[in-house]
C-alpha positions as CSV (number, residue, x, y, z in Angstrom):
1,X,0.0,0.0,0.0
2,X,3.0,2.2,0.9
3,X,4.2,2.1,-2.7
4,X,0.8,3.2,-4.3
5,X,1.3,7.5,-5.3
6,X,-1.9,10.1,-4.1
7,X,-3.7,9.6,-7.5
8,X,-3.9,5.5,-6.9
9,X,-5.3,6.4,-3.1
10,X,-8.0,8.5,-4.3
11,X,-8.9,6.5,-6.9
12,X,-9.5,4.0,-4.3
13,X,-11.4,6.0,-2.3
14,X,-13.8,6.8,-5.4
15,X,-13.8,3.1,-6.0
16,X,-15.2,2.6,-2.1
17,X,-17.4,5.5,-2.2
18,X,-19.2,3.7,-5.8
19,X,-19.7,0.5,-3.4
20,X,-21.0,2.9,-0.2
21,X,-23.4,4.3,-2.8
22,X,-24.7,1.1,-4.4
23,X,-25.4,-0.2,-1.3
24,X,-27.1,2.5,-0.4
25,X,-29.5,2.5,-3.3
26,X,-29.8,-1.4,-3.2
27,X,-30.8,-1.0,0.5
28,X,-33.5,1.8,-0.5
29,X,-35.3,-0.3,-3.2
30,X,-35.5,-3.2,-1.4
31,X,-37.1,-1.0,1.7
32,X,-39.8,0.6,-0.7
33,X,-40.6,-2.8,-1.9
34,X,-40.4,-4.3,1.2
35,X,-44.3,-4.9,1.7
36,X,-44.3,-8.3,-1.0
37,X,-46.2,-11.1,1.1
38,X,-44.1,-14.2,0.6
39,X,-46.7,-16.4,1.6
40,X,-50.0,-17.6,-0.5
41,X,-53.0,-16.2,1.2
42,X,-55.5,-18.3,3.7
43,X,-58.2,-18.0,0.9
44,X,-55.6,-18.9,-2.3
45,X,-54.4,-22.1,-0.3
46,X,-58.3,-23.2,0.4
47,X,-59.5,-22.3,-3.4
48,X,-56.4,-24.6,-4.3
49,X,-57.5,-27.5,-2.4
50,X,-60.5,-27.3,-2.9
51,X,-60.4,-27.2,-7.4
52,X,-57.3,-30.6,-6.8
53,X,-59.9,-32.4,-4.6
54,X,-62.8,-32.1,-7.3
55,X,-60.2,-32.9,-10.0
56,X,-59.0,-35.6,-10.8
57,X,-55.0,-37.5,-11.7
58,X,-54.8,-35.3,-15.2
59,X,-56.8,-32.3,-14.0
60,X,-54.6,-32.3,-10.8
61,X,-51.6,-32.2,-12.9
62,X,-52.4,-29.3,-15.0
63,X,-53.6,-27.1,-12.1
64,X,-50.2,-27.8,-10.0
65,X,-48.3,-26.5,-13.8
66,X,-50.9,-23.4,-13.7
67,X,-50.6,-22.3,-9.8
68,X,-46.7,-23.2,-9.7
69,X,-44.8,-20.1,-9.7
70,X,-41.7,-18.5,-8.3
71,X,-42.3,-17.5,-5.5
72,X,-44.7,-21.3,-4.6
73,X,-43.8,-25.1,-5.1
74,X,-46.7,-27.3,-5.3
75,X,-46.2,-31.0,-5.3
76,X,-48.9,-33.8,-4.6
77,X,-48.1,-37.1,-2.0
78,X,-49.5,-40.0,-1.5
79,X,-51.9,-40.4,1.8
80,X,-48.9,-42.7,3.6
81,X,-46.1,-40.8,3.1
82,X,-47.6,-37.4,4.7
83,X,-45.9,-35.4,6.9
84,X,-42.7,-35.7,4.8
85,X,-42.0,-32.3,5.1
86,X,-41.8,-32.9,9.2
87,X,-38.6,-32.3,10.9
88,X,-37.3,-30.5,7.8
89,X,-38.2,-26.7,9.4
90,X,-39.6,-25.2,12.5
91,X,-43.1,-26.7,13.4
92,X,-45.1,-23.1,13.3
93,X,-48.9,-24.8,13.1
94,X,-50.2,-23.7,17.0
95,X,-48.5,-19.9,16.2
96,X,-51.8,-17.6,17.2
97,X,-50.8,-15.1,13.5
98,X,-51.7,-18.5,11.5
99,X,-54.9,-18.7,12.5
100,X,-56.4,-17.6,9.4
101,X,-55.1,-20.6,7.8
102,X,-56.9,-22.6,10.2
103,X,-60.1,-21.0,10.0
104,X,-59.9,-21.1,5.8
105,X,-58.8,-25.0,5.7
106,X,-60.0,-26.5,9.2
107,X,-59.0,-29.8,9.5
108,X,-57.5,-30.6,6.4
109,X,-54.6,-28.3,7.3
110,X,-51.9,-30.8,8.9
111,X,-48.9,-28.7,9.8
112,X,-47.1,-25.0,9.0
113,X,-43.3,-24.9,9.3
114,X,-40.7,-22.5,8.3
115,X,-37.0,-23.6,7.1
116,X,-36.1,-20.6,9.6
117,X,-33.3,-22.0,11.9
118,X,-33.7,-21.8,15.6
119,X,-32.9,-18.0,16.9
120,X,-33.3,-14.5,16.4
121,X,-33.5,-13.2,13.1
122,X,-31.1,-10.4,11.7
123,X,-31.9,-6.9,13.1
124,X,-31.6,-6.1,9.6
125,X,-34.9,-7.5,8.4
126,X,-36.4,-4.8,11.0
127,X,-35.2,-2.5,9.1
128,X,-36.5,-3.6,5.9
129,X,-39.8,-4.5,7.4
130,X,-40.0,-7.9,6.2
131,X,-41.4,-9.8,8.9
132,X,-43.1,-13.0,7.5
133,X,-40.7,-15.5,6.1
134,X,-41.9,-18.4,4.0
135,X,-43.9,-21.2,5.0
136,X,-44.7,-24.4,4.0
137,X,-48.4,-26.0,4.2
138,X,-49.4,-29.9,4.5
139,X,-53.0,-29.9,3.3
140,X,-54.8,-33.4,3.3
141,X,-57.1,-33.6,0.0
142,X,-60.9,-35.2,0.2
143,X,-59.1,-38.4,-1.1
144,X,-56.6,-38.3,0.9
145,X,-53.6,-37.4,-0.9
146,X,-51.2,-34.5,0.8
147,X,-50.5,-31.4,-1.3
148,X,-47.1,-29.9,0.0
149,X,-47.3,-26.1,-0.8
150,X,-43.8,-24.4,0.1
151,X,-43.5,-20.7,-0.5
152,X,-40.1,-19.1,-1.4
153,X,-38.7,-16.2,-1.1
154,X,-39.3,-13.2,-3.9
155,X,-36.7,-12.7,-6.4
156,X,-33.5,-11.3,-5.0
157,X,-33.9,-12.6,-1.6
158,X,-32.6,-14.5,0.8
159,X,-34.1,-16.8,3.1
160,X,-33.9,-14.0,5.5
161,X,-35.0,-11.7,3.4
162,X,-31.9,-10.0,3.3
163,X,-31.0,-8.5,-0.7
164,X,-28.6,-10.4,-2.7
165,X,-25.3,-8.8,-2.6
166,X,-25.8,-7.5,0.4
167,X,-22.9,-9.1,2.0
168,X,-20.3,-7.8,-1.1
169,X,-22.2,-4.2,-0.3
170,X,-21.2,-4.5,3.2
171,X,-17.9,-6.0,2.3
172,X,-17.4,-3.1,0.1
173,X,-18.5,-0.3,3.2
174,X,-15.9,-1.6,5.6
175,X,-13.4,-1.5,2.8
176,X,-14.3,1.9,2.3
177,X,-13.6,2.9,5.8
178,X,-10.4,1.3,5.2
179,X,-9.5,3.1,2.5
180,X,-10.6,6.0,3.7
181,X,-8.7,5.8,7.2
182,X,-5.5,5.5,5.2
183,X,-6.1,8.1,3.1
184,X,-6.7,10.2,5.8
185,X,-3.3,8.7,7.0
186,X,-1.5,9.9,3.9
187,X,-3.3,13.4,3.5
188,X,-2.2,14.2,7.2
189,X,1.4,15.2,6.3
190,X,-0.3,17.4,3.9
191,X,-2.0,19.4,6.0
192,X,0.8,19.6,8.5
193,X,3.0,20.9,5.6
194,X,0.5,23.1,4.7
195,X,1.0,24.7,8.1
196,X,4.8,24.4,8.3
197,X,4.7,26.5,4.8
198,X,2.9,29.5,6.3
199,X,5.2,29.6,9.3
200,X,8.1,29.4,6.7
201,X,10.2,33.1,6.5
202,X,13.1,33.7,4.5
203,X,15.1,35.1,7.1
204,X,13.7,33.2,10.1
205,X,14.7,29.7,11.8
206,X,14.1,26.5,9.8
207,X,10.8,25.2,10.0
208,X,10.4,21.4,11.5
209,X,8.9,19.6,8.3
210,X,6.5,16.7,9.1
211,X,8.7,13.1,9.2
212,X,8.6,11.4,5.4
213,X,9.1,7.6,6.2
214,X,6.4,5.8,5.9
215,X,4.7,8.2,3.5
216,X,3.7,7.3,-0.3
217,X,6.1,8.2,-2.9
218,X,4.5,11.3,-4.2
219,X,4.2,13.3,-0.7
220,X,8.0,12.2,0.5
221,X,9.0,13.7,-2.5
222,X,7.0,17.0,-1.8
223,X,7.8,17.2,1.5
224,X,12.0,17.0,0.5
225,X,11.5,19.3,-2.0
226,X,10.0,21.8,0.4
227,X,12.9,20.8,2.8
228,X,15.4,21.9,0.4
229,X,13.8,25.2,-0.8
230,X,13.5,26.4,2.9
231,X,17.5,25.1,3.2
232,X,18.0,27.2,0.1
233,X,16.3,30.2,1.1
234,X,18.3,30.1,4.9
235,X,21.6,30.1,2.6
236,X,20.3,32.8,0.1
237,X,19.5,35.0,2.8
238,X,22.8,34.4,4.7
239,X,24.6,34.9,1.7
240,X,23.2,37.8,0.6
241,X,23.3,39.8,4.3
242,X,27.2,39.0,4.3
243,X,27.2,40.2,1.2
244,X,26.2,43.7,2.0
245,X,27.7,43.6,5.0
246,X,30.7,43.5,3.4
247,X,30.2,45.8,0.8
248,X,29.3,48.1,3.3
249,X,32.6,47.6,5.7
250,X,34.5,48.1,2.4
251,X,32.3,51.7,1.3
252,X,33.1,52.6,4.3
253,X,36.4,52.7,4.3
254,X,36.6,54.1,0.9
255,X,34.0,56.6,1.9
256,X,36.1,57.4,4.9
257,X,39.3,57.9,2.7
258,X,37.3,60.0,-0.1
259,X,36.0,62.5,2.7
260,X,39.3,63.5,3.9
261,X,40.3,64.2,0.2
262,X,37.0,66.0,-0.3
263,X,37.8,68.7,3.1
264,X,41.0,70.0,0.7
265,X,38.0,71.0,-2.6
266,X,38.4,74.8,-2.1
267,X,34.6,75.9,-3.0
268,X,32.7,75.6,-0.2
269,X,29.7,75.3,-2.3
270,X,31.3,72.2,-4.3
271,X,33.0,71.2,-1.1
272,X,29.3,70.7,0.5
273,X,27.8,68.6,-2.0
274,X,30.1,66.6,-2.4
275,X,30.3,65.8,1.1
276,X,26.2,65.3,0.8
277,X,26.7,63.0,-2.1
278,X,29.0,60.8,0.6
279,X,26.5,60.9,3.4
280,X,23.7,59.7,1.0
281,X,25.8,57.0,-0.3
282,X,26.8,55.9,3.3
283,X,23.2,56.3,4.5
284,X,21.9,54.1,1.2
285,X,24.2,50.8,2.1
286,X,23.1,51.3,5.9
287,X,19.7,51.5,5.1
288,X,20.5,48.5,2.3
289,X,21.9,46.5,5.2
290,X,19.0,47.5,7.8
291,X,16.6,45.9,5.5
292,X,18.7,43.0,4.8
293,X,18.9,42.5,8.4
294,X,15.3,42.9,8.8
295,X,14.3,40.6,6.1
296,X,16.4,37.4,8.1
297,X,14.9,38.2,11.2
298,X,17.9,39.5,12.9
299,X,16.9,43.4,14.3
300,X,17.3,43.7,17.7
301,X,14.4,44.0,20.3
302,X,14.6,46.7,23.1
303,X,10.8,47.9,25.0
304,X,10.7,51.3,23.7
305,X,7.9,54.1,24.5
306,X,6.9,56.3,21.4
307,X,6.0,58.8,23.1
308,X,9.4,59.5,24.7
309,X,10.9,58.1,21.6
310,X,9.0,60.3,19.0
311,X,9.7,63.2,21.2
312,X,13.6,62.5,21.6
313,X,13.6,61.8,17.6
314,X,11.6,64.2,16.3
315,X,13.2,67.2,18.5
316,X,16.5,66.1,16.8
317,X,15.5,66.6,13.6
318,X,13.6,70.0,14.2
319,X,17.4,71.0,15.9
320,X,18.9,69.9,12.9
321,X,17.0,72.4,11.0
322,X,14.5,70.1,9.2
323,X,10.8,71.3,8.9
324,X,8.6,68.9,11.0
325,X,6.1,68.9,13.9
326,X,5.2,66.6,16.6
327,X,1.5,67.3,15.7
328,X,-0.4,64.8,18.7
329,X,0.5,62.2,21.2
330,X,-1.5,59.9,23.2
331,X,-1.8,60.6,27.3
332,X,0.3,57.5,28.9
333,X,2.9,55.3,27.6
334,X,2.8,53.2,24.1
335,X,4.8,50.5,24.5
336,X,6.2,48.0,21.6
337,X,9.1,45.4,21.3
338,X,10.9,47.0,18.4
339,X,14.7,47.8,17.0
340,X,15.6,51.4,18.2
341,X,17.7,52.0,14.7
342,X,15.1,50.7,12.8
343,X,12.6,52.4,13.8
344,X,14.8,56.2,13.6
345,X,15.3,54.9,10.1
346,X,11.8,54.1,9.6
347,X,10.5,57.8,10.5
348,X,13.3,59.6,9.5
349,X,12.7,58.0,5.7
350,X,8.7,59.2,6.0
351,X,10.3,62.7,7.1
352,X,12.3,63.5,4.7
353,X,10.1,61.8,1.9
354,X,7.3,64.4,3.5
355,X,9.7,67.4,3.5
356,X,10.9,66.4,0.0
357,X,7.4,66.6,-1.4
358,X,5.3,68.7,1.0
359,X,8.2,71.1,2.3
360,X,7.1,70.4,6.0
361,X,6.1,66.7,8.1
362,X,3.3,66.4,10.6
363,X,4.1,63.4,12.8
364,X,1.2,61.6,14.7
365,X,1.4,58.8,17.4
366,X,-2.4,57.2,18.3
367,X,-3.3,53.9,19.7
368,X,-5.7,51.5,17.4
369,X,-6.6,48.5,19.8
370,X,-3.4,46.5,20.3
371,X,-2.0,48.6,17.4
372,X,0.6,51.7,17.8
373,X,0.1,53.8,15.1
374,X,2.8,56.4,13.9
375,X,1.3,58.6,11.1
376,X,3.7,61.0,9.3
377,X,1.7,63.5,6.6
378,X,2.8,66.7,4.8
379,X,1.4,69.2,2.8
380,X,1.9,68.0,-1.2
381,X,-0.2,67.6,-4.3
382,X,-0.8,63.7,-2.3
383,X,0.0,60.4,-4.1
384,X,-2.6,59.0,-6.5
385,X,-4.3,55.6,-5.1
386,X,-3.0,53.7,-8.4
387,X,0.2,54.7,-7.1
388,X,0.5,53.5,-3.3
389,X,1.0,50.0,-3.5
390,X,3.3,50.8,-6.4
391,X,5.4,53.3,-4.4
392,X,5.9,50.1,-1.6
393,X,8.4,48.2,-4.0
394,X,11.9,48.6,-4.3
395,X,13.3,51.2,-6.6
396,X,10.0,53.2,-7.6
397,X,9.4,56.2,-7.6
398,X,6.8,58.9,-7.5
399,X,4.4,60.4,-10.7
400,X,6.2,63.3,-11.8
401,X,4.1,65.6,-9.2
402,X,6.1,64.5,-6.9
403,X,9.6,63.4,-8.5
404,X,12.4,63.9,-6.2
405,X,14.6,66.6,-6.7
406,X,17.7,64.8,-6.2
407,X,17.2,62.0,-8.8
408,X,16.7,59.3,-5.1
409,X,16.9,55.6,-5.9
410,X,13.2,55.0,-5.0
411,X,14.4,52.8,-2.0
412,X,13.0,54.9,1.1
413,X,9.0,53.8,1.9
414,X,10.8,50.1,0.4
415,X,12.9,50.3,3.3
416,X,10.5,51.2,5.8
417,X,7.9,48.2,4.7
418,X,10.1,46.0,5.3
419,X,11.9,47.3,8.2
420,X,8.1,47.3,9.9
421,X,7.0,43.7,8.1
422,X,10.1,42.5,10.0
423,X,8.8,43.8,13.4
424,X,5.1,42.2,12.6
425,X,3.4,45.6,11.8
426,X,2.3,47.0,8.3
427,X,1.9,50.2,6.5
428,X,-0.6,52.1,4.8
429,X,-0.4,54.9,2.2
430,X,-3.4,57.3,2.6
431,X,-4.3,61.5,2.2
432,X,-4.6,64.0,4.8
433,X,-8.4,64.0,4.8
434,X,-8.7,60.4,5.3
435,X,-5.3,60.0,7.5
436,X,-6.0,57.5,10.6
437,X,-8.5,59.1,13.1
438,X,-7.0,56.5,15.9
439,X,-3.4,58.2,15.4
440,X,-4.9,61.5,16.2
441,X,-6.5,59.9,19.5
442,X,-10.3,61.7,18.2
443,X,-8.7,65.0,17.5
444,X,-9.5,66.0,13.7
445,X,-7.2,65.1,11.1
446,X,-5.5,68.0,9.3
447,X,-7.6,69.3,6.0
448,X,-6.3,70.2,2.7
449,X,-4.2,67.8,-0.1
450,X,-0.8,65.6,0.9
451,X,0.1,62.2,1.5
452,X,-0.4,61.1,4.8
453,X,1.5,57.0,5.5
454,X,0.7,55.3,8.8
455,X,3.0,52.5,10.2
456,X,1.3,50.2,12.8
457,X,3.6,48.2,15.5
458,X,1.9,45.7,17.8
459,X,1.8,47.2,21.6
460,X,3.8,45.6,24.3
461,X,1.4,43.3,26.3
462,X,2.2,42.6,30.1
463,X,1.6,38.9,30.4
464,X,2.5,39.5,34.2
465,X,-0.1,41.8,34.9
């Protein structure tokens, strides 16, 4: 059974579930049809006697040929061997539901029996409502002769009146269940892949895989084969965060080297950009690096209060002469499990992207259940809805509304998705008008055009308290 693939399995089941249903159907016409009287009637067996004792050897013979049937055998005896048919069945005469018999042929009835064995009958015949079983009648003739009238069983019957084929239909039921049971069996690992693939992150731990021995060909092989792709995605990410990792130790250096040579340019106005050209070009393989680090799993978790943190952050900026406001913050602590250099990264990208393309930032921090919301929104032409999702992916950049001034890569709301994926939050691009009522803890959101994105981080939760 081991060696039979998925499609052979099911095909069995479909097999067992054509048996299931044939029973089924077999059981059902044999229930609606269940009401056929086996037995000749009191007055049938009395009209018969009574035409074979006014007939006579030639007459007799003819009527036996034109009342035989199916479902009665007829068969004429001699006085002195009467009561042949004792001892064969179960003597039924004295049973008080015969009595019409007795009534209908008085005396000349001699016996009743029934081939029935001794015992209960099958529960089964309950169900099909076929109570009577056949009989078989000793009538003495006016001459004496004994007519043996033995009833049988309707077509398809058994002597229990149980259908034919009912014993393969049953045969075939528990195979079903069998079938079915180990099918169930080799579905299982399925399901518990299933599972194990939705857990499954690029940069996270390995994933424990359900065992393989013992399964059919087809799922072993699907189970390795998601065993290797997960081993191939834990070295593709490794590979490529010591990749930039390196690149970045190396820029460094040379970055370091070039900014010494840049402090002896003698236009200041040269001298400045050039030195900005440097800081963006550091600040791109940190950020580059950041993500990477997010993306494996790797950022490092610290309980940090927004409040305290948005207020630290955002006062650094303003000191450092860019245009933004701290425009609400909610009474109380807000507490998440988050990566402090991340998360400066994460707002400082929605700054300057809002000073780029509005000329001034409004940051907003709001609770939304077990949600910290961080809302940054400026005072720009807005992003189109088309364009939001769009604006998530690496290297994209705005309409040209809002193209940046400076020719940026299109890496910085790409770098904030997935720094905040990586710490189990999510991000939303909206407008002004519509920005996140729970970031503004009920206070109005601002009015007029401008883009307005919301990062959500899941609140600490105190198990303890």
């Amino acid at each position: 059974m081991e060696r039979l693939g998925l499609s052979a399995r099911l095909m069995a089941i479909a097999f067992s579930a054509l048996l299931v249903l044939w029973l089924l159907v077999l059981a059902s016409y044999y229930r609606g049809n269940a009401d056929i009287e086996p037995n000749p009637t009191p007055e049938r067996l009395a009209a018969l006697t009574e035409l074979l004792s006014q007939a006579d050897g030639a007459g007799r013979a003819r009527l036996i040929t034109a009342m035989e049937g199916p479902q009665l055998a007829l068969s004429l005896q001699a006085a002195p061997e009467a009561g042949g048919l004792t001892g064969v069945g179960r003597d039924v005469t004295g049973r008080p539901d015969l009595s019409a018999y007795h009534a209908a042929l008085g005396p000349a009835l001699l016996s009743i029996q029934v081939s029935e064995p001794e015992g209960n009958r099958p529960r089964l015949l309950q169900f099909l409502r076929r109570n009577p079983l056949p009989l078989a009648f000793e009538i003495r003739l006016e001459d004496g002769t004994v007519l043996s009238a033995e009833a049988r069983m309707p077509p398809g019957l058994t002597l229990y009146g149980l259908p034919v084929g009912l014993g393969a239909g049953l045969l075939g039921t528990l195979l079903a269940l069998a079938v079915l049971l180990l099918v169930q069996r080799e579905i299982q690992p399925l399901v518990t892949l299933a599972r194990a693939a939705d857990r499954m992150e690029p940069g996270g731990p390995p994933v424990p895989l359900p065992p393989t021995s013992g399964r059919n060909p087809d799922v072993r092989r699907l189970i390795q084969a998601f065993g290797r792709l997960q081993d191939r995605l834990q070295t593709l990410m490794k590979t490529r965060l010591a990749l930039i990792s390196g690149v970045q130790h190396d820029v460094r250096s040379f970055a370091t080297r070039l900014r010494l040579r840049v402090e002896a340019i003698p236009d200041e106005r040269d001298r400045s950009r050039a030195v900005k050209d440097i800081e963006d070009m550091i600040r791109l393989l940190d950020d580059a690096l950041l993500s990477a680090r997010g993306s494996e799993g790797s950022l490092d978790e610290e309980l940090i209060d927004l409040v305290d943190f948005l207020k630290s952050d955002i006062g650094d900026l303003k000191r450092s002469g860019t245009p933004v406001d701290l425009h609400s913050l909610p009474a109380g602590e807000v507490p998440v499990l988050a990566d402090r250099l991340a998360l400066r990264r994460m707002v400082g990208n929605l700054v300057d992207n809002g000073v780029k393309y509005g000329e001034r930032a409004k940051v907003s921090l709001g609770r939304d259940g077990r949600w910290a919301v961080i809302c940054v929104s400026d005072e720009g032409p807005g992003i189109a809805p088309e364009d939001r999702l769009l604006l998530l992916e690496p290297f994209t950049r705005g309409e040209p509304s809002r193209a940046r001034k400076t020719g940026g890569a299109g890496l910085g709301l790409a770098i904030v998705r997935a720094l905040t994926e990586a710490q189990g939050g999510t991000i939303e691009i909206g407008d002004v008008n519509r920005c996140e009522q729970t970031a503004m803890d009920g206070q109005e959101a601002a009015s007029g055009r401008g883009a307005c994105v919301c990062i959500r981080l899941p609140l600490f939760e105190n198990s303890y308290e």
